[in-house]
Each structure stands twice: as C-alpha cells, then as structure tokens.
py3Dmol code that shows the C-alpha trace and the ligand (Angstrom):
import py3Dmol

protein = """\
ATOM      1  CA  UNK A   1     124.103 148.471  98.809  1.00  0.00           C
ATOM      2  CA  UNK A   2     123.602 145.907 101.458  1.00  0.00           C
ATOM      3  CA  UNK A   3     121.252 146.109 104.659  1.00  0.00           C
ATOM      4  CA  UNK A   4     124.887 146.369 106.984  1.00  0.00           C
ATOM      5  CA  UNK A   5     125.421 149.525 105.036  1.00  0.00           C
ATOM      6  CA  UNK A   6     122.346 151.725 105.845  1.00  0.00           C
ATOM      7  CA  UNK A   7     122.592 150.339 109.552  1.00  0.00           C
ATOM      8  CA  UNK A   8     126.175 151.413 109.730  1.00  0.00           C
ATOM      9  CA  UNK A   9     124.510 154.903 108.866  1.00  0.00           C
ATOM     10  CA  UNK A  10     121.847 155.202 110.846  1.00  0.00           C
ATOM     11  CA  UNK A  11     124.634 154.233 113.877  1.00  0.00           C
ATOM     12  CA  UNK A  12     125.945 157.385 113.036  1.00  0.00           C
ATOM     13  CA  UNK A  13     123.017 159.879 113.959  1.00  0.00           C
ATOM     14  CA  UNK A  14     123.675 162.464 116.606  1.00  0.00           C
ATOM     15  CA  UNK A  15     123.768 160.668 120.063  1.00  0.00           C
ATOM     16  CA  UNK A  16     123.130 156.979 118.994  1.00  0.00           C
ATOM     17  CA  UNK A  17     126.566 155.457 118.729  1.00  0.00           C
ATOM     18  CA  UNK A  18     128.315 154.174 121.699  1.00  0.00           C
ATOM     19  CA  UNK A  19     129.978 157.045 123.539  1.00  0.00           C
ATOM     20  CA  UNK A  20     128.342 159.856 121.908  1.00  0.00           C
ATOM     21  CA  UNK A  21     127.214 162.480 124.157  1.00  0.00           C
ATOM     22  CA  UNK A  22     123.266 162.557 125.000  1.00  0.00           C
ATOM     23  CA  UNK A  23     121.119 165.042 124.354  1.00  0.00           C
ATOM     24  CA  UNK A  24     121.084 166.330 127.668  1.00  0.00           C
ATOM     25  CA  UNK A  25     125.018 166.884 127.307  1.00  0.00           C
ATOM     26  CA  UNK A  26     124.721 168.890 124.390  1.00  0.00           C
ATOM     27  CA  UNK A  27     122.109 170.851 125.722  1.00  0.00           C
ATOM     28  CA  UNK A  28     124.005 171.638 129.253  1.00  0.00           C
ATOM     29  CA  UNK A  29     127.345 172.348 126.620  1.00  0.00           C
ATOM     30  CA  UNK A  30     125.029 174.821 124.969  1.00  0.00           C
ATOM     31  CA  UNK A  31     123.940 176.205 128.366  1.00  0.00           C
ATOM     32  CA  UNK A  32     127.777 176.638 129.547  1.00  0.00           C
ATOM     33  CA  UNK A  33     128.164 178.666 126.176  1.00  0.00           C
ATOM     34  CA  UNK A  34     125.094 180.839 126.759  1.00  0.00           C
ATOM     35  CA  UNK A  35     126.831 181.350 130.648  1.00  0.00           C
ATOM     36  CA  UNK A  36     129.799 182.519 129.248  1.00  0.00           C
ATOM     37  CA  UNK A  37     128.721 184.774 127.311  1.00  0.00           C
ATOM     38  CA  UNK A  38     127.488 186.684 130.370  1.00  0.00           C
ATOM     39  CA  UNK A  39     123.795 185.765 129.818  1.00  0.00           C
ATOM     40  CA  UNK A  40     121.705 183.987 132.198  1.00  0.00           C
ATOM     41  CA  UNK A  41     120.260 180.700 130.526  1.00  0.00           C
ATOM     42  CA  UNK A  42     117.484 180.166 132.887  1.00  0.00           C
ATOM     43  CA  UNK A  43     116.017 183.470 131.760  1.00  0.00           C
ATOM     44  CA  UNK A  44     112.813 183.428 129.702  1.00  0.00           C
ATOM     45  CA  UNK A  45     113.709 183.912 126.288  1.00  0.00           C
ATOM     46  CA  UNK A  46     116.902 181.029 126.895  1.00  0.00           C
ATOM     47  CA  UNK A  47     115.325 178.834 128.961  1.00  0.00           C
ATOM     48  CA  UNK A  48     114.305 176.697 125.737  1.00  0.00           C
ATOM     49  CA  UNK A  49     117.600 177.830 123.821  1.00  0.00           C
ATOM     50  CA  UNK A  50     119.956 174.823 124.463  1.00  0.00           C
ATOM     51  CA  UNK A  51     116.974 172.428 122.749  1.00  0.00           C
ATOM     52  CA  UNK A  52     116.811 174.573 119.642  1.00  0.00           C
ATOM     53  CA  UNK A  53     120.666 174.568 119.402  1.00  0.00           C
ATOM     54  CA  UNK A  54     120.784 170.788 119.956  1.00  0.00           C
ATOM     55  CA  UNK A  55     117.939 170.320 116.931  1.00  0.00           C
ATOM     56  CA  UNK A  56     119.587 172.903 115.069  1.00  0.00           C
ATOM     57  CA  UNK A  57     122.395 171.533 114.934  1.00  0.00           C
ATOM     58  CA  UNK A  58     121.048 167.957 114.537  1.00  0.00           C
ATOM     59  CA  UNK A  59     119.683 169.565 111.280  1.00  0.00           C
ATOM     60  CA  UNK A  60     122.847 171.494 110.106  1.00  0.00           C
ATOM     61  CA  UNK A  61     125.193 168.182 110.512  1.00  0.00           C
ATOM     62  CA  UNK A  62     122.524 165.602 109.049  1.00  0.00           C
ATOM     63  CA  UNK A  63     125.112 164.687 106.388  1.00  0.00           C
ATOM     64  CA  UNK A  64     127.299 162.527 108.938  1.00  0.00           C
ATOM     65  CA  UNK A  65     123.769 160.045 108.876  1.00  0.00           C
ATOM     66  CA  UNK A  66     123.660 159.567 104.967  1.00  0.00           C
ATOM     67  CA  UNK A  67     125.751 157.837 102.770  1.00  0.00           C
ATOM     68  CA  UNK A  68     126.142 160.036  99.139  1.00  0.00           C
ATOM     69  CA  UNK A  69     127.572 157.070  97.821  1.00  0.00           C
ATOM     70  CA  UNK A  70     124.431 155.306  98.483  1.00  0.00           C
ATOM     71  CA  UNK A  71     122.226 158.148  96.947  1.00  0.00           C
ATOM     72  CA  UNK A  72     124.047 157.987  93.364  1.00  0.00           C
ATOM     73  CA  UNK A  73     123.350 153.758  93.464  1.00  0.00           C
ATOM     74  CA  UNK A  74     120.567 153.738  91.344  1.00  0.00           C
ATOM     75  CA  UNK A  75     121.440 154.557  87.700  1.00  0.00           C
ATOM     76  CA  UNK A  76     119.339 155.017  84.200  1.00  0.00           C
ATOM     77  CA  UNK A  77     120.707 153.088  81.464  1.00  0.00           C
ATOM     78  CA  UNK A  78     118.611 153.968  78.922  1.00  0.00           C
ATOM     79  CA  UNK A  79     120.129 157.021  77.431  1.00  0.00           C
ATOM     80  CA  UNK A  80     120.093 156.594  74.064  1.00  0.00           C
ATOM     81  CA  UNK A  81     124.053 156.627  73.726  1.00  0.00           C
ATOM     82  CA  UNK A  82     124.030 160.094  75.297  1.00  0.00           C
ATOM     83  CA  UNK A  83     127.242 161.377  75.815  1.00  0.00           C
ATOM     84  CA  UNK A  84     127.396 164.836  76.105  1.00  0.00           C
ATOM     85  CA  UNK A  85     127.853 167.093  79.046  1.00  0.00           C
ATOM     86  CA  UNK A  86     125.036 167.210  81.750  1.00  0.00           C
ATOM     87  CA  UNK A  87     125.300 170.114  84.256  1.00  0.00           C
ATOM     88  CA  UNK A  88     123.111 171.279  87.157  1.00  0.00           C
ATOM     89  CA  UNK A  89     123.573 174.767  88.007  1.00  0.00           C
ATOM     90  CA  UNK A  90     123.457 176.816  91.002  1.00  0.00           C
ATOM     91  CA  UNK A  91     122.854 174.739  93.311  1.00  0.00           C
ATOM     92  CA  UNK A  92     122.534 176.640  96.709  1.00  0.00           C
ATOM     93  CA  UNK A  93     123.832 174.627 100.499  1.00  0.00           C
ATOM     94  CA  UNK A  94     124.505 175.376 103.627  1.00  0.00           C
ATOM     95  CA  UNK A  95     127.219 174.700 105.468  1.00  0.00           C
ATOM     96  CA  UNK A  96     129.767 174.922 108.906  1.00  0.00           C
ATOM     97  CA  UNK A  97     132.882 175.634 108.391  1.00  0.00           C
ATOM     98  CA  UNK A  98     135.530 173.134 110.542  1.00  0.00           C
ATOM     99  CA  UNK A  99     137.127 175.960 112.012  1.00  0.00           C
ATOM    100  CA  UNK A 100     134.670 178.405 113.485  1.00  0.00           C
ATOM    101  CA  UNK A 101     131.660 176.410 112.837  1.00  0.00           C
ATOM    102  CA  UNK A 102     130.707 179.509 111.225  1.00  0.00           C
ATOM    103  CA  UNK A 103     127.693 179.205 108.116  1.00  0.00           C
ATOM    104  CA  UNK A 104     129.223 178.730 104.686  1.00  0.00           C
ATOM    105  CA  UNK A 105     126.601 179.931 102.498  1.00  0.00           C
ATOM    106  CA  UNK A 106     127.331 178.724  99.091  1.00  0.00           C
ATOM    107  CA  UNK A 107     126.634 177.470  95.036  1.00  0.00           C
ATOM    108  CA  UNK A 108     127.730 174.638  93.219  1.00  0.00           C
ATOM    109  CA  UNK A 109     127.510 173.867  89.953  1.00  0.00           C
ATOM    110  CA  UNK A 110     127.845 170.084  89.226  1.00  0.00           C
ATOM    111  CA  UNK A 111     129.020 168.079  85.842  1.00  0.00           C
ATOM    112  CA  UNK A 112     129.752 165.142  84.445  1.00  0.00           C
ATOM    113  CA  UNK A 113     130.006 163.395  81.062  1.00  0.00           C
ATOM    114  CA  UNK A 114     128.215 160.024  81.212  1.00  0.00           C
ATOM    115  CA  UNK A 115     129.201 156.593  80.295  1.00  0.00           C
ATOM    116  CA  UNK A 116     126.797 154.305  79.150  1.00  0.00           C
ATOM    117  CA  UNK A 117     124.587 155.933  82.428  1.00  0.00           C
ATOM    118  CA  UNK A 118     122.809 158.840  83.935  1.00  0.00           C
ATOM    119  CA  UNK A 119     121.764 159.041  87.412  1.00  0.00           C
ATOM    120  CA  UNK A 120     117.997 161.197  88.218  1.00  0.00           C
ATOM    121  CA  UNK A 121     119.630 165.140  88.422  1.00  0.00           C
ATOM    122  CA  UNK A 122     118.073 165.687  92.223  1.00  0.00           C
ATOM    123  CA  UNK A 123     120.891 162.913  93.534  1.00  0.00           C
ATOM    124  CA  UNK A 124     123.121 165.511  92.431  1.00  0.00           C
ATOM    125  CA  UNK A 125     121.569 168.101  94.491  1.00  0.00           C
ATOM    126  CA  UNK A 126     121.083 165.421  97.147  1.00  0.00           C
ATOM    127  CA  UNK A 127     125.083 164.940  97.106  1.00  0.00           C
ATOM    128  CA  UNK A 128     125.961 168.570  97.590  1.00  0.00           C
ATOM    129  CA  UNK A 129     123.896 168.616 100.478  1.00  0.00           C
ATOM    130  CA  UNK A 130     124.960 165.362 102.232  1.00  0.00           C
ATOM    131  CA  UNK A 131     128.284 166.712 102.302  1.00  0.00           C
ATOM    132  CA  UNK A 132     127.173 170.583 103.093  1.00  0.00           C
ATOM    133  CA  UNK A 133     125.745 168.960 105.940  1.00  0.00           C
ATOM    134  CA  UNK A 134     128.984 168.317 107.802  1.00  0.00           C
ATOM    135  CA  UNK A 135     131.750 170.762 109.147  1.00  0.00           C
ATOM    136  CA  UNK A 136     133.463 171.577 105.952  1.00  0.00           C
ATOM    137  CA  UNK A 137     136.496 173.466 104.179  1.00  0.00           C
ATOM    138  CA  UNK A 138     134.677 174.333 101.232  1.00  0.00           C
ATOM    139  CA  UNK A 139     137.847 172.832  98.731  1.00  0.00           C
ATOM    140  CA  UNK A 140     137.556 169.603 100.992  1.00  0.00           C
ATOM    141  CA  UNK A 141     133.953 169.525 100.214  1.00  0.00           C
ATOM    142  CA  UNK A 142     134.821 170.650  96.434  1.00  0.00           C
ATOM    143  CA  UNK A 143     136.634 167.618  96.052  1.00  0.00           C
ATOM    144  CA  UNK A 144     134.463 164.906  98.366  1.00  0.00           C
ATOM    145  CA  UNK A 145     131.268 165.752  95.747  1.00  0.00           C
ATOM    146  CA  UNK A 146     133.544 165.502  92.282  1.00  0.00           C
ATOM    147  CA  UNK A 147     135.419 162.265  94.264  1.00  0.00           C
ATOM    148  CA  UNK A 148     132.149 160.506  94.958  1.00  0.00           C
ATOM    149  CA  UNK A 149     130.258 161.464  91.634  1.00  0.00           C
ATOM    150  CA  UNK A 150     133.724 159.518  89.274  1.00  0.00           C
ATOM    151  CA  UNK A 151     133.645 156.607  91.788  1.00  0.00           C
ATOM    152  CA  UNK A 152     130.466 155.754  91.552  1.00  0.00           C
ATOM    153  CA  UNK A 153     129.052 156.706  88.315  1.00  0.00           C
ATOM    154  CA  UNK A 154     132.315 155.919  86.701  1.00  0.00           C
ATOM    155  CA  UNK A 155     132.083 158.708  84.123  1.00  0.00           C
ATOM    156  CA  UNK A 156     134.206 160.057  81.141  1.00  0.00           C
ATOM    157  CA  UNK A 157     134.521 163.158  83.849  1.00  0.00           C
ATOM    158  CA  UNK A 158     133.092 165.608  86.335  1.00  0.00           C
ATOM    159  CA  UNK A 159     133.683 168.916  87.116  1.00  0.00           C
ATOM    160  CA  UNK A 160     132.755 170.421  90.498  1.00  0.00           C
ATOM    161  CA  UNK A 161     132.511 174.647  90.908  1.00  0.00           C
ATOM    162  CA  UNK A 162     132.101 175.574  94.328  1.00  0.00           C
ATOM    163  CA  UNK A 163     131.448 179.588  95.312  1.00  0.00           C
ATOM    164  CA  UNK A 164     130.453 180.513  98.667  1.00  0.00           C
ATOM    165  CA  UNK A 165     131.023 182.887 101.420  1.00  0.00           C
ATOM    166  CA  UNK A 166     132.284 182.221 104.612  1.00  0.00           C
ATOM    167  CA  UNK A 167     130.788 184.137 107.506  1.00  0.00           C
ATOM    168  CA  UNK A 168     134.212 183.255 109.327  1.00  0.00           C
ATOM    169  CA  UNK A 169     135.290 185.706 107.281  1.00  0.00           C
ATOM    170  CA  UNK A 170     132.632 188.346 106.335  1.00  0.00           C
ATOM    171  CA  UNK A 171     130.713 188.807 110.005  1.00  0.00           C
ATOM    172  CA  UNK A 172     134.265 188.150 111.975  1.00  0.00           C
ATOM    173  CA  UNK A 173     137.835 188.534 111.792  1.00  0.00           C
ATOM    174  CA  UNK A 174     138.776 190.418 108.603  1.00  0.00           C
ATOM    175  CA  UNK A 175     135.242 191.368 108.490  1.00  0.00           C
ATOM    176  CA  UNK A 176     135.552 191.214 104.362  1.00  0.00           C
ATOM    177  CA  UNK A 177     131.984 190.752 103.732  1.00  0.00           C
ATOM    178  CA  UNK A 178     131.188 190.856  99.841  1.00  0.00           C
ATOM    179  CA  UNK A 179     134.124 188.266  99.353  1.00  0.00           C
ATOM    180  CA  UNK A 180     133.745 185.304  97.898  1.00  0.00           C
ATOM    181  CA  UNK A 181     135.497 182.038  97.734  1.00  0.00           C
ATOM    182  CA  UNK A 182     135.892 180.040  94.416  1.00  0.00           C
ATOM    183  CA  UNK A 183     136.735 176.477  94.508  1.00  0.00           C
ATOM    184  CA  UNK A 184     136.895 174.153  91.433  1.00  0.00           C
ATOM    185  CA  UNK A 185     137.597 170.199  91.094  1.00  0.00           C
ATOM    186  CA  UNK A 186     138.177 168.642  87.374  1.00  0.00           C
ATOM    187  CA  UNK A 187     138.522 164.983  86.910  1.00  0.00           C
ATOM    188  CA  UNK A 188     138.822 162.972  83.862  1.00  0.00           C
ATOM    189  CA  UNK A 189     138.047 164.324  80.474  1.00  0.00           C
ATOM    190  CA  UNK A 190     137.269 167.954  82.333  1.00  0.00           C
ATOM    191  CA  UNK A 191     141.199 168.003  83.460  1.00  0.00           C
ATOM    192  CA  UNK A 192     142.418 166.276  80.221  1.00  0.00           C
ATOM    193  CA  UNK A 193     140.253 168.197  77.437  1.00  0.00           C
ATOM    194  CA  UNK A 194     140.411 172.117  77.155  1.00  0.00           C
ATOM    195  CA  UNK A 195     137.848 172.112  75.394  1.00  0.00           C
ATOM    196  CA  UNK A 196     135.130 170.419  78.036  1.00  0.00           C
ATOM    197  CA  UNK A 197     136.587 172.392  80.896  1.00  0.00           C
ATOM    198  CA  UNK A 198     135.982 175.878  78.659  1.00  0.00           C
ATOM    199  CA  UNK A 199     132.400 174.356  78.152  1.00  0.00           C
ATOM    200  CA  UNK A 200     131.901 174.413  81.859  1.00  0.00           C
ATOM    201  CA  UNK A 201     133.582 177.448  83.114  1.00  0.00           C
ATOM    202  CA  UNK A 202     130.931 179.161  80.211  1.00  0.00           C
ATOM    203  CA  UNK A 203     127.875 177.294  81.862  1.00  0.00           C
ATOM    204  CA  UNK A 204     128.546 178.170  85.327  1.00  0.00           C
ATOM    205  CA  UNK A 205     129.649 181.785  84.788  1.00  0.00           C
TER     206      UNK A 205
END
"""
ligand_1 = """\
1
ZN
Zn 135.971 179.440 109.509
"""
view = py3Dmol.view(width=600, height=400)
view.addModel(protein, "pdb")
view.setStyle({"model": 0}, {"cartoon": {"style": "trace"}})
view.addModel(ligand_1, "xyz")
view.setStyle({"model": 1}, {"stick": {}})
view.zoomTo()
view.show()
C-alpha cells in the first residue's frame, strides 16, 4: 500500500482534518451534555470529565484512523498447499452502536478457506477491532469484516459469526438484558457448500 494511503489515514484522526471540531469543542459539547443533565460541570468530580470523554471517545472510535484493508496486506505463502478451514474463535470487541452510541459488547468468530495464502491470525483479530472501533450496526459490521477478509485475501470463502449485546437494548428501552443478537455473513464456498458452513456453525457453537 502506498505512502498516500497511510497519510490519507492518519488525516482521518479525531480533530486533524479540515473542519473537524477541536478538542476544545468536543470537550465544551461534553460539558453542555453534563449541563443538561442537571449537573453542574464545574463541580469537583466533573471539572476534568469533558477531557476523559473526549479521550474516551478518541479511544472507542480509533477504527475511523486505520485502514483493515491495509492490516490483511502482508500475506504467508508458504503453506504447504493448505487448504482447509482456518477459524479464530471468540474473539471479544467493543463497540457503539450508530443509534444510541450505546456499548455493543460482543464475539466474533472469524473463517476463511485459503488460497494459495494465509495471513498471521492476530490481523484477524486486528480487523474485528478496526471496525468495532467505529459507530456500528452489528450486521453492518458483520458484513464490513467478511467483505474486507474475500477482497483482500481472495479466498475460496469466509464466514463471519457475530454475537453481541446491545446495551441500547438491555440497560434502556425494552430493558431486555440477557438478549443477545446473532449475526452471520457467508461468502464463497461457506454460502455455496453445506457442508463448510455446517463445519463452522459446529466450531463456533
Ligand atoms: Zn442502539
């Protein structure tokens, strides 16, 4: 991937593109919040609040700075004509949903079949979080990691299993906590072959 690439991404931190709020905006948004709320943000215990917001959430949306394309670049080729189904399991993120901005606390479990080449198994994990990382609907996310995975590695398939809860949904509003949310994305051989996508759905009972 060319130099223009990872500056394009590092243009997109928090507050470093043209006509992204500053810091000091976010923080004085945060402090508006805390106000409405019917608290008093100059109080002791607030008075550093709006800074631990803004690096909280500089931490919680980090994904919008890194490219997961970028992270799956560098592949093994040396596999010894293996072919057979390589899954990571439970792999545990964090993420906002779009509409409340409310934690999505969730597991994937990733696959794919290679072709001709592997890629190291913590890029996988490294995906999921990239795109955990951004304000999410979990079967938009679903999707984005199996998407990005068959683009770039070109395999014979991946499958993506996504279950998480949504504390939109168990700490507000229906108040269902308990509930859990099952997403699933199949491309290639894992849509095509019964067989593969029974293989899966066994590994990441
Ligand atoms: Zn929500």
């Amino acid at each position: 991937m060319s130099q223009t690439v990872h500056a394009l991404d590092r243009a997109r931190a928090p507050g470093r593109e043209a006509g992204q709020p500053s810091r000091a905006e976010v923080e004085a948004a945060v402090r508006t919040m805390i106000r409405w709320t019917g608290e008093d943000p100059e109080r002791d215990g607030l008075i550093e609040t709006p800074a631990r917001v803004t690096r909280a959430f500089e931490e919680f949306f980090a994904g919008y700075r890194e490219n997961p394309s970028e992270i799956l670049e560098k592949t093994f080729e040396e596999i010894e004509g293996y072919d057979e189904m390589i899954v990571l399991r439970d792999i545990r993120f964090e993420s906002h949903c779009e509409h409340h901005m409310a934690p999505i606390i969730g597991r994937a479990w990733v696959a794919y079949i290679p072709n001709g080449r592997v890629v190291g198994i913590s890029k996988l994990a490294r995906v999921v979080d990239v795109y955990a990382r951004r304000l999410q609907i979990q079967e938009k996310m679903t999707a984005q990691i199996a998407n990005t995975i068959d683009h770039v590695l070109r395999p014979q398939g991946v499958g993506v299993i996504i279950k998480a809860t949504h504390h939109c949904m168990t700490t507000r509003g229906v108040h269902k906590p308990g509930s859990d949310l099952v997403t699933s994305r199949m491309l290639g051989c894992f849509r095509d072959n019964a067989l593969t996508r029974q293989e899966f759905l066994g590994v990441a009972k």
